[in-house]
Structure formats: structure tokens, C-alpha cells
C-alpha positions as CSV (number, residue, x, y, z in Angstrom):
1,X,0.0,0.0,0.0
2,X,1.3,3.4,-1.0
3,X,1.4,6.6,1.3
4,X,-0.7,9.5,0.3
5,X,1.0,12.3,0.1
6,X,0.7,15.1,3.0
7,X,-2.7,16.3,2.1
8,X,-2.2,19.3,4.3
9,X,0.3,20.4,1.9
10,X,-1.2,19.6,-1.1
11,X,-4.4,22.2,0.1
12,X,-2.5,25.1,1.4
13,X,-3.6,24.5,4.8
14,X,0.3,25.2,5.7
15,X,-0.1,28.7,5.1
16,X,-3.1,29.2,7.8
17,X,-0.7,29.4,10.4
18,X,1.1,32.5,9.0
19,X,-0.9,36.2,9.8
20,X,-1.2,38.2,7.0
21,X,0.7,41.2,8.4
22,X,-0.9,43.5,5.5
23,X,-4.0,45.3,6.9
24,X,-2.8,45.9,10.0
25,X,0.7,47.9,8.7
26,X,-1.8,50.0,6.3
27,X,-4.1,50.8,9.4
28,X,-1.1,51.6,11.0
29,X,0.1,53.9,8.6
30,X,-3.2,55.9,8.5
31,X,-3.4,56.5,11.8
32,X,0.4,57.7,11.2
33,X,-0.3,60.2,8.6
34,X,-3.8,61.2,10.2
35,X,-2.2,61.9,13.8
36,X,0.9,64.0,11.7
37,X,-1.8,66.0,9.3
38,X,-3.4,66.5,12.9
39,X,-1.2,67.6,15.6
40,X,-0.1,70.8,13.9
41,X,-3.9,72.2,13.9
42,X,-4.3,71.5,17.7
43,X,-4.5,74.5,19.6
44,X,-2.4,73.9,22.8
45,X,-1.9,76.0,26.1
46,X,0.8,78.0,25.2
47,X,2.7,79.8,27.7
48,X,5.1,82.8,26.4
49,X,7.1,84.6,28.7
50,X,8.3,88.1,28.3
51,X,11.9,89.1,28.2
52,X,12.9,90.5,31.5
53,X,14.0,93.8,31.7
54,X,17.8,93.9,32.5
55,X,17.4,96.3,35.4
56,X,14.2,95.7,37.5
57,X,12.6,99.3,38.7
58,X,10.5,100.5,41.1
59,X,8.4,102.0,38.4
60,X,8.2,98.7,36.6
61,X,6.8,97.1,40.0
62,X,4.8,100.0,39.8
63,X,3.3,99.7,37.1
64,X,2.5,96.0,37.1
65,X,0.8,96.8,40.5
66,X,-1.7,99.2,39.6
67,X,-3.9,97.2,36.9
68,X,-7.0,97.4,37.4
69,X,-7.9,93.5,38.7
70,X,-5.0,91.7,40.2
71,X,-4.9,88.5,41.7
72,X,-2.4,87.3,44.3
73,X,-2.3,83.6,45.0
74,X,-0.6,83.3,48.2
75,X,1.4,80.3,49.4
76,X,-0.9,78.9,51.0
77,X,-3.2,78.9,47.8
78,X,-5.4,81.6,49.1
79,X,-6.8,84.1,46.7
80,X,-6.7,88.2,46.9
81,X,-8.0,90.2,44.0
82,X,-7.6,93.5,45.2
83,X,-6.0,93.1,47.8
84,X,-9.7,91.4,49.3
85,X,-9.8,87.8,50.0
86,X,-12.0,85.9,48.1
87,X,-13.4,82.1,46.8
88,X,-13.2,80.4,43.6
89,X,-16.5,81.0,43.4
90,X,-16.5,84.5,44.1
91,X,-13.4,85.0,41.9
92,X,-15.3,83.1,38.9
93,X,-18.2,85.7,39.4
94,X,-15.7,89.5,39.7
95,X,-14.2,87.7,36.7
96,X,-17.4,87.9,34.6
97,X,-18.4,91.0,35.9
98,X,-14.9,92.2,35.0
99,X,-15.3,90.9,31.6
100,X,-18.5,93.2,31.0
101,X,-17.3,96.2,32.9
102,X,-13.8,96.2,31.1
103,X,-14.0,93.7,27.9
104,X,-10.3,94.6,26.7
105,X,-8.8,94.4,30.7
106,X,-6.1,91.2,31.3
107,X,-6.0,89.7,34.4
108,X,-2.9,89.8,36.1
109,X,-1.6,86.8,38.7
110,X,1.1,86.6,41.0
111,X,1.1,83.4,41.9
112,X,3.4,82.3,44.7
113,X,5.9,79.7,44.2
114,X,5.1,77.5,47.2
115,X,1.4,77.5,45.8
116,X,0.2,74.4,44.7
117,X,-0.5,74.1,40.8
118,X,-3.6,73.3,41.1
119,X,-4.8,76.4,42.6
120,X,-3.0,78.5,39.0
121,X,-5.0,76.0,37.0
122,X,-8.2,76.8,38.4
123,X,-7.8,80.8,38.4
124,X,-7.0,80.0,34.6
125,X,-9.6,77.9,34.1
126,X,-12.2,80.7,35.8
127,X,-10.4,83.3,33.6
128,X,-11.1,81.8,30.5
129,X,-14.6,81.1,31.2
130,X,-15.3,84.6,31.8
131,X,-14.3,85.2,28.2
132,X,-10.3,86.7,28.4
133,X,-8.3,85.0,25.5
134,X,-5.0,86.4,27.9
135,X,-4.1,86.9,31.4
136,X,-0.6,87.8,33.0
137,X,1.6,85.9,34.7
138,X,3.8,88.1,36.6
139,X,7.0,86.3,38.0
140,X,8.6,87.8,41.3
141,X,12.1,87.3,41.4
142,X,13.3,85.5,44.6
């Protein structure tokens, strides 16, 4: 009696264990050239800071101090605008009414160092719900 060839060869079925690497390199490269067409046209938080002055002044200080709406974050993440204490919530609602009584106003912070992160996020986030496209971040040397 004669041996039958391997049938499995004879049928292709050799090749079912291989993957077929094809469709999943061309999703792969989509994605690729989607995310690079993409990331150019998101609009990320973009801090710019201004070039310092080479001699610090008191009329510079000055200056900076006497904006209409400041707000101090202190170090231990309360809030003053105006020199008055206040809440998130109360700072969300001078913001607004800032916003309508001065439309082309920015916001100035000075925001302690030893204040958490957190408490800078917020005040941004409140800002920019109130409708300012900038605020100031004024850094105190020290």
C-alpha cells in the first residue's frame, strides 16, 4: 500500500498558520499620517514669557501693581483680588463682571511659588470662562 501524500500540503492549509501582516501595517500607517496631518492644527496651552528687563525698577513694579484687577495667590493657595480675599466661586463671578465692565482688561496673577499648581489652574480655568483669551503671569524674582 502506498502513502498518500501530505494532504495538508497539497491544500494550502500550511499557510493558515502565517498572519497576513498587510491590513494591519496600512491601518497603522493611517493613523500615522492622520495623527501627523493633525497635531499641527491643535490648539495647545501656550505659555510665552516676556523678556525681562535687564534692570528691574521701582516704576516697573509699579506699574504691574496698579492694573486694574489683580490676583495674588498666596502660598498657602489663598486668593486676593484687590488686595480682598476671596473664593473660587467669588473670583469666577468678579471675573465675569470684570469681563462686562472692562472687555479689553487682562487679568494679572502673581502666583506664589510654594502655591500648589492646582490652585493657578483653576484661576485660569475661571479666567477663561469669563471670556479673556489672555491673562498675565507676573513672576517675582526671589
Amino acid at each position: 500500500m502506498r502513502r498518500k501524500k501530505n494532504s495538508f500540503l497539497e491544500n494550502g492549509i500550511e499557510n493558515e498558520g502565517m498572519v497576513n501582516l498587510t491590513p494591519l501595517i496600512d491601518v497603522v500607517f493611517v493613523v500615522l499620517i492622520m495623527f501627523i496631518i493633525v497635531a499641527p492644527m491643535l490648539e495647545l496651552d501656550r505659555i510665552s514669557l516676556a523678556t525681562a528687563a535687564p534692570h528691574l525698577t521701582k516704576e516697573i513694579a509699579v506699574i504691574q501693581e496698579t492694573n486694574a484687577f489683580t490676583i495674588h495667590v498666596q502660598a498657602d493657595n489663598s486668593l486676593f483680588v484687590n488686595k480682598t480675599q476671596v473664593t473660587l466661586p467669588q473670583l469666577q463671578m468678579l471675573l465675569k463682571e470684570m469681563k462686562r465692565l472692562r472687555p479689553n482688561q487682562i487679568p494679572q496673577i502673581f502666583h506664589d511659588k510654594k502655591a500648589y499648581f492646582e490652585t493657578y489652574q483653576s484661576i485660569k480655568n475661571a479666567v477663561e470662562v469669563a471670556g479673556f483669551i489672555e491673562m498675565d503671569i507676573i513672576l517675582q524674582p526671589g
